[in-house]
C-alpha positions as CSV (number, residue, x, y, z in Angstrom):
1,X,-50.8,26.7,54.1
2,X,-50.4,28.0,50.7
3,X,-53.3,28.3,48.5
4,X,-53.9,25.4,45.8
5,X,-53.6,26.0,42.4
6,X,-56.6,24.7,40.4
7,X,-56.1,23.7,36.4
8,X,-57.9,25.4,34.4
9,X,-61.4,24.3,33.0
10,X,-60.5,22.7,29.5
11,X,-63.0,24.6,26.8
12,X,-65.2,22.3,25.0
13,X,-64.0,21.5,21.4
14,X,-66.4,23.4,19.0
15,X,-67.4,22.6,15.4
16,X,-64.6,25.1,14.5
17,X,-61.4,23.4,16.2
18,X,-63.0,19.6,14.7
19,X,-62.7,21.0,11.1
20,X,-59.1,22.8,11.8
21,X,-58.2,19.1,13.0
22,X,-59.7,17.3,10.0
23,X,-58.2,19.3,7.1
24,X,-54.8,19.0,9.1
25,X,-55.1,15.4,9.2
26,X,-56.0,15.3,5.5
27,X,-53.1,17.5,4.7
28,X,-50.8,14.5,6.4
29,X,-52.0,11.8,4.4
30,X,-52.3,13.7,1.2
31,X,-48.3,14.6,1.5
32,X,-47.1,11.4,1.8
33,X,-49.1,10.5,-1.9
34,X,-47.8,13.8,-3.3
35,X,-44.1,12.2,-2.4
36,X,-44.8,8.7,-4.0
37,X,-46.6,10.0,-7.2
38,X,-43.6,12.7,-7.4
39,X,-41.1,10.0,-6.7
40,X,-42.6,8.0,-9.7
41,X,-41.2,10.4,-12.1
42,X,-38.2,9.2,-13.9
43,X,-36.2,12.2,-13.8
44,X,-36.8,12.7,-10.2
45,X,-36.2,9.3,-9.3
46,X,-32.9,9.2,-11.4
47,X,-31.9,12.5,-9.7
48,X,-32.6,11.2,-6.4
49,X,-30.5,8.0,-6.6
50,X,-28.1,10.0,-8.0
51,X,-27.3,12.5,-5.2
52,X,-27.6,9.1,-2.7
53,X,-24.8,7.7,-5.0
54,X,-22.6,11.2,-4.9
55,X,-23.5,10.9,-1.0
56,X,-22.5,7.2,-0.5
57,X,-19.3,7.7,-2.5
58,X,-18.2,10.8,-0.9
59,X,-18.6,8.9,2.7
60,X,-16.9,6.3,1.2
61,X,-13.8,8.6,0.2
62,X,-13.5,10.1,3.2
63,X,-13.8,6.5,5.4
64,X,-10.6,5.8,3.0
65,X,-8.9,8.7,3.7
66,X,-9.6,9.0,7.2
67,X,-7.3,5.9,7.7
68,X,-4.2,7.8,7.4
69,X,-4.9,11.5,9.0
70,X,-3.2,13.8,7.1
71,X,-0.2,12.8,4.0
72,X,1.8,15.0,2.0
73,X,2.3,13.2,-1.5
74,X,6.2,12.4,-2.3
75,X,6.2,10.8,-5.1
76,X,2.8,10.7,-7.3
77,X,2.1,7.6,-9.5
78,X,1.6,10.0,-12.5
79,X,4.8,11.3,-12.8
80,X,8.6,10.1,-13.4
81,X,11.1,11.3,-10.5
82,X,14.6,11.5,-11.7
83,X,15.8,11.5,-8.1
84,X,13.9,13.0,-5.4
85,X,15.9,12.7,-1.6
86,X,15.2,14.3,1.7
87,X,18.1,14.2,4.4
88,X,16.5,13.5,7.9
89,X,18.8,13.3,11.2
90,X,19.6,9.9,11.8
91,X,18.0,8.1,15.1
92,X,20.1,6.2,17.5
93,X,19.1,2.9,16.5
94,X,22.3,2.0,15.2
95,X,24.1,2.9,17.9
96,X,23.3,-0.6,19.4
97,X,24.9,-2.2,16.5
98,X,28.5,-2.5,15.5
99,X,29.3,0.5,13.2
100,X,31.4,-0.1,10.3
101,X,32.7,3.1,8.5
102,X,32.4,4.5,5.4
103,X,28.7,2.0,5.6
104,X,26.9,2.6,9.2
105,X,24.8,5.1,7.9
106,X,26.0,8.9,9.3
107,X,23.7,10.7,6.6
108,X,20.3,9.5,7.0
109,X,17.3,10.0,4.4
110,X,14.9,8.4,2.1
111,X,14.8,8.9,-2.0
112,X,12.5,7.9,-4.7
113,X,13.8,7.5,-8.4
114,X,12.4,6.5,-11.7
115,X,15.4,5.7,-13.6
116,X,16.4,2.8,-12.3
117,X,14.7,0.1,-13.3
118,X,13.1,-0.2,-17.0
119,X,9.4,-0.7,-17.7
120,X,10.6,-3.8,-19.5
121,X,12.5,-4.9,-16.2
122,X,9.9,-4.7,-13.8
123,X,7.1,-6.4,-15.8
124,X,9.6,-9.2,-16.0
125,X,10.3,-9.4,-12.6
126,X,6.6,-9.0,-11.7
127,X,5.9,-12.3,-13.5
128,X,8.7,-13.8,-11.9
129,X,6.9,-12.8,-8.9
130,X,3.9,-14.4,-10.0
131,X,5.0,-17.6,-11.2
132,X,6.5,-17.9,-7.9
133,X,3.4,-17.2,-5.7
134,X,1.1,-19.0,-8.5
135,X,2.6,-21.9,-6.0
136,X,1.2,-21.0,-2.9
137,X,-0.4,-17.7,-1.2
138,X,-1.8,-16.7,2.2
139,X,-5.4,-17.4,3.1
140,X,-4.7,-13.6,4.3
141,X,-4.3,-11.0,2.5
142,X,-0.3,-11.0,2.5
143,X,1.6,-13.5,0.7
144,X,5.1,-13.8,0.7
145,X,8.3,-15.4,-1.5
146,X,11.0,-15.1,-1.0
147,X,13.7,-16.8,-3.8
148,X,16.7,-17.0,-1.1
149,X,15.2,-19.0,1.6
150,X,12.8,-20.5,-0.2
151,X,10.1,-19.4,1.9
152,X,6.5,-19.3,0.2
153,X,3.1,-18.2,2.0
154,X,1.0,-21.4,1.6
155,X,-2.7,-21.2,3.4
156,X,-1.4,-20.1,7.0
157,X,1.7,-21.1,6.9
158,X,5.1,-21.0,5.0
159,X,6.8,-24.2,2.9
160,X,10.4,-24.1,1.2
161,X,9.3,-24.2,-2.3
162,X,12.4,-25.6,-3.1
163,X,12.1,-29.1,-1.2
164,X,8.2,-28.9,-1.3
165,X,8.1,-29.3,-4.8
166,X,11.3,-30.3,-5.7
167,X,12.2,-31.0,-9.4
168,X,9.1,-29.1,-10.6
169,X,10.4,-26.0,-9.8
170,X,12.3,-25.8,-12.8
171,X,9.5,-26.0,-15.0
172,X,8.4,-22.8,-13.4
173,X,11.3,-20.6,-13.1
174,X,14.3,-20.3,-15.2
175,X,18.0,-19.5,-15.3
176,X,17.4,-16.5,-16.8
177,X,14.6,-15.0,-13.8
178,X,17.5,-15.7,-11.7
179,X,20.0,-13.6,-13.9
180,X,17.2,-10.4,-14.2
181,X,16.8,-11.3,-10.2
182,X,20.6,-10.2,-9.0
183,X,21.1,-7.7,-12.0
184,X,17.9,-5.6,-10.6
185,X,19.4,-5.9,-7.2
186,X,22.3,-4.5,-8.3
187,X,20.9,-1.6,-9.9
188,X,19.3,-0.7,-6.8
189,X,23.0,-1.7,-4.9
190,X,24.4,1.2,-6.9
191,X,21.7,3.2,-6.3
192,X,21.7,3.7,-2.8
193,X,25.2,4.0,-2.7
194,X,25.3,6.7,-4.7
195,X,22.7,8.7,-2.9
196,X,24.0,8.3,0.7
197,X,27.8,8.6,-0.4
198,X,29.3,5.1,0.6
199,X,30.9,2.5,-1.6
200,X,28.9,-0.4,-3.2
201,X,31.2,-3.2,-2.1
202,X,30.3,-2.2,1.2
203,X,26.8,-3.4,1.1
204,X,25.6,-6.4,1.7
205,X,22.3,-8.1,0.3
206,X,20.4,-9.5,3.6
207,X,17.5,-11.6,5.0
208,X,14.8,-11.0,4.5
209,X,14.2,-9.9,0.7
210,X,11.4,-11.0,-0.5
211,X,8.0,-10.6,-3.1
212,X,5.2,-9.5,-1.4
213,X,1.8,-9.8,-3.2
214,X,-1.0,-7.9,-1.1
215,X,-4.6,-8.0,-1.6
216,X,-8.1,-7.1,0.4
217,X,-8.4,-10.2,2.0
218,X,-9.1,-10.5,5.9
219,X,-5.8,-11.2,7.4
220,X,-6.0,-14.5,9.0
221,X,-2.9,-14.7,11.3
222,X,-0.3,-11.7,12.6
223,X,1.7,-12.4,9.2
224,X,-1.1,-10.6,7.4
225,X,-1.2,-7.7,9.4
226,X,1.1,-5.4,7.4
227,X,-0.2,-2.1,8.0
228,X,1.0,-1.3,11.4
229,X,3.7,1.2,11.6
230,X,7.6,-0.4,12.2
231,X,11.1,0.0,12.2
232,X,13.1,-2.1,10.0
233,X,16.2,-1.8,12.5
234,X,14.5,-2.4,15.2
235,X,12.3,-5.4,13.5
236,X,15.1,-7.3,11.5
237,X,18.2,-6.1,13.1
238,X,20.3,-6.6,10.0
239,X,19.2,-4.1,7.7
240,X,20.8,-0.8,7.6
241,X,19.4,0.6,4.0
242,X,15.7,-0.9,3.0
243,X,14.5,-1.0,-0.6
244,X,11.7,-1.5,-2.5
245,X,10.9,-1.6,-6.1
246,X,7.2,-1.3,-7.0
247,X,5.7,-3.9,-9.6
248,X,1.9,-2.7,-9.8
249,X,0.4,0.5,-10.1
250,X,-1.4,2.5,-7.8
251,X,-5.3,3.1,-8.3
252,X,-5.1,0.8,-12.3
253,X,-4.1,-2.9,-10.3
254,X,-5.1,-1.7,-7.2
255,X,-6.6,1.2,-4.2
256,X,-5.0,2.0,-1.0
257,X,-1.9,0.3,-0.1
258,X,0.7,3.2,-0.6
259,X,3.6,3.4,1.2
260,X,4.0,6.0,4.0
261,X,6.4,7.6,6.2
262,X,5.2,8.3,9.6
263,X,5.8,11.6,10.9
264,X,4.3,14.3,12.9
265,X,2.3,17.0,10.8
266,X,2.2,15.1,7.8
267,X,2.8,11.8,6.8
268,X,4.6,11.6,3.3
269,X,3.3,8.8,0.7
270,X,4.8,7.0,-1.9
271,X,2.0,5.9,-4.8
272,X,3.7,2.9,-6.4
273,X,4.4,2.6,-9.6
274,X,5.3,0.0,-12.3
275,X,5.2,2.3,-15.5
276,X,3.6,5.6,-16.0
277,X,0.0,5.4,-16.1
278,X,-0.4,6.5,-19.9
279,X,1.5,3.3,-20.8
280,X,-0.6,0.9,-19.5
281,X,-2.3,-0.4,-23.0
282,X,-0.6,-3.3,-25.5
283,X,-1.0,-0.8,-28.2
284,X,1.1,1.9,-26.5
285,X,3.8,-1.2,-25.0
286,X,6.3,-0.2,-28.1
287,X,6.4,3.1,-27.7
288,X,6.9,3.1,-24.1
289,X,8.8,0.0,-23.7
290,X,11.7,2.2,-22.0
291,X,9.7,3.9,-19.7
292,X,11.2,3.4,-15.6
293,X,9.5,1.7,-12.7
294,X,9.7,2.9,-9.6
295,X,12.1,2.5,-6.4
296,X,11.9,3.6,-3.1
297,X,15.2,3.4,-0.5
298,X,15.6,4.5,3.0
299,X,18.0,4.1,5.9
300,X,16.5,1.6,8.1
301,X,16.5,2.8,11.6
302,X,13.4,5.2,13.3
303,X,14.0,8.2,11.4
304,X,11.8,6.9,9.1
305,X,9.0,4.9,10.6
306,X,6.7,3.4,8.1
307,X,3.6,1.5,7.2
308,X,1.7,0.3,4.0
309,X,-1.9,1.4,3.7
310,X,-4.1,-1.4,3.8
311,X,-5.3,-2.8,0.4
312,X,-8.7,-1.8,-0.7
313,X,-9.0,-3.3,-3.7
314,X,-7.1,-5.5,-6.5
315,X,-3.4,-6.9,-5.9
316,X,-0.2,-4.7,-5.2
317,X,3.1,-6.7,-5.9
318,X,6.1,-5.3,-4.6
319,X,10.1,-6.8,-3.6
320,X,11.7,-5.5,-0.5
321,X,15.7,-5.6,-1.2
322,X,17.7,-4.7,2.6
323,X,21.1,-4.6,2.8
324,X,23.3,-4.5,6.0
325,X,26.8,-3.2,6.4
326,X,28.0,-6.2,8.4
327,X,29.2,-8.9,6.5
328,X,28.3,-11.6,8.8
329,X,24.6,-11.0,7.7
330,X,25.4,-10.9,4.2
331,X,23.3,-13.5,1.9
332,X,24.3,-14.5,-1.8
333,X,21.9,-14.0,-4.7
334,X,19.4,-16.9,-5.0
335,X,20.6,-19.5,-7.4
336,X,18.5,-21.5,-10.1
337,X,18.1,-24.8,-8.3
């Protein structure tokens, strides 16, 4: 049988080892007072809550950022693109569709431009927008109107504004919101012609183009959710070339909520834009009264998958403007009721 191991005799705890213990347990408590009266200095104090602020903020940041992995910038908010395009190869989505030529798009891409649409232009349509959804809104944090249907986000639904509140609505719009309405649409019509090669005439202004008015509150019901990735081909069918002109600016009305194409590597943002930064205050308006908003236009199948960042903070306005080569799916221009 092996031998048994016996534990050692524990020494009896002298004077010596009972004094080592009490100045150690002295030491304890008297560190926790050095830390409070230190702490009780101003300049410490302020120094402290200082770094915890850097700290908290640059978590903050990076919980932001972290939503969207890794973006390459394509247009920034801060400066005016006089036409910016990238070709990409075309997907097979509209190979499911009837083609028409000289329209079906065969040259594929998505551009960004600045000189399309005045300052003074999209601050007027922006409060067309917001007469509009002054009307209604989403108990979410999308709302939507849309000046063709008459389709307006009210709580968690949608009502035609038109028959919902019938004779009023001329008090709230005018003749001439619908006349800036179709001559913007137009601009933007020539615009995309001219940048995939195809004829105006061919286009044809489709469902849906709407106002969208976006904010940070919980989405309530799946019409809400618009950050998840799509395809406008493959969600709408009709649309061939997707547009949209921004009427708010990125980081002044509001954080978050830029647009981004979806690709491997690096996702490329848009940071919309009503005006140039700089020309945000009344006492600058004159001066900068011509200064551009911002458009964005795409073709609409897979080769360019997209989603908006979710809003952070503040209100983002925007108006989507598709068109479809097909005729069949061809809307008019709204009309002043």
């Amino acid at each position: 049988m092996a031998p048994q191991r016996r534990a050692a005799t524990k020494a009896p705890e002298g004077n010596g080892a009972a004094e080592r213990r009490n100045r150690s347990s002295t030491k304890k408590d008297r560190a926790p007072r050095e830390v409070q009266r230190l702490w009780q200095r101003p300049w410490l104090r302020t120094a402290g809550l200082g770094a915890g602020f850097v700290l908290t903020a640059l978590l903050l940041w990076s919980s932001l950022g972290a939503d969207d992995g890794v973006a390459e910038v394509l247009a920034r908010r801060g400066e005016v693109v006089a036409g910016r395009f990238i070709e990409v190869p075309c997907s097979e989505d509209y190979d499911s569709h009837r083609r028409f030529e000289g329209c079906t798009p065969r040259k594929c891409g998505r551009g960004v431009t600045d000189v399309v649409i005045t300052r003074e232009e999209a601050e007027r349509i922006r409060s067309v927008a917001e007469k509009g959804l002054s009307l209604g809104g989403s108990d979410g944090g999308a709302s939507i109107l849309d000046l063709h249907s008459g389709a307006l986000s009210v709580g968690k639904h949608f009502v035609n504004l038109y028959r919902y509140f019938g004779d009023k609505i001329q008090n709230i719009f005018s003749e001439e919101d619908f006349r800036l309405y179709r001559e913007v649409r137009q601009k933007v019509q020539l615009t995309i012609a001219e940048a995939f090669g195809i004829s105006a005439s061919s286009l044809h202004l489709t469902k849906p183009t709407f106002f969208s008015r976006i904010n940070s509150t919980e989405a309530r019901t799946a019409h809400d959710e618009y950050w998840h990735a799509h395809v406008d081909k493959v969600t709408y069918g009709s649309f061939d070339y997707t547009s949209l002109l921004y009427l708010s600016n990125y980081l002044e009305d509001f954080g978050g909520g830029r647009f981004m194409f979806m690709e491997e590597g690096a996702n490329k943002t848009v940071e919309p834009r009503a005006a140039p930064p700089s020309c945000r205050s009344s006492s600058q308006r004159g001066n900068f009264s011509s200064l551009p908003g911002r458009v964005s236009f795409f073709t609409s199948g897979s080769e360019n998958l997209h989603r908006v960042e979710k809003v952070h903070w503040g209100t983002r306005y925007a108006i989507t403007i598709a068109f479809s080569c097909n005729p069949d799916h061809g809307i008019e221009d709204p009309a002043f009721p």
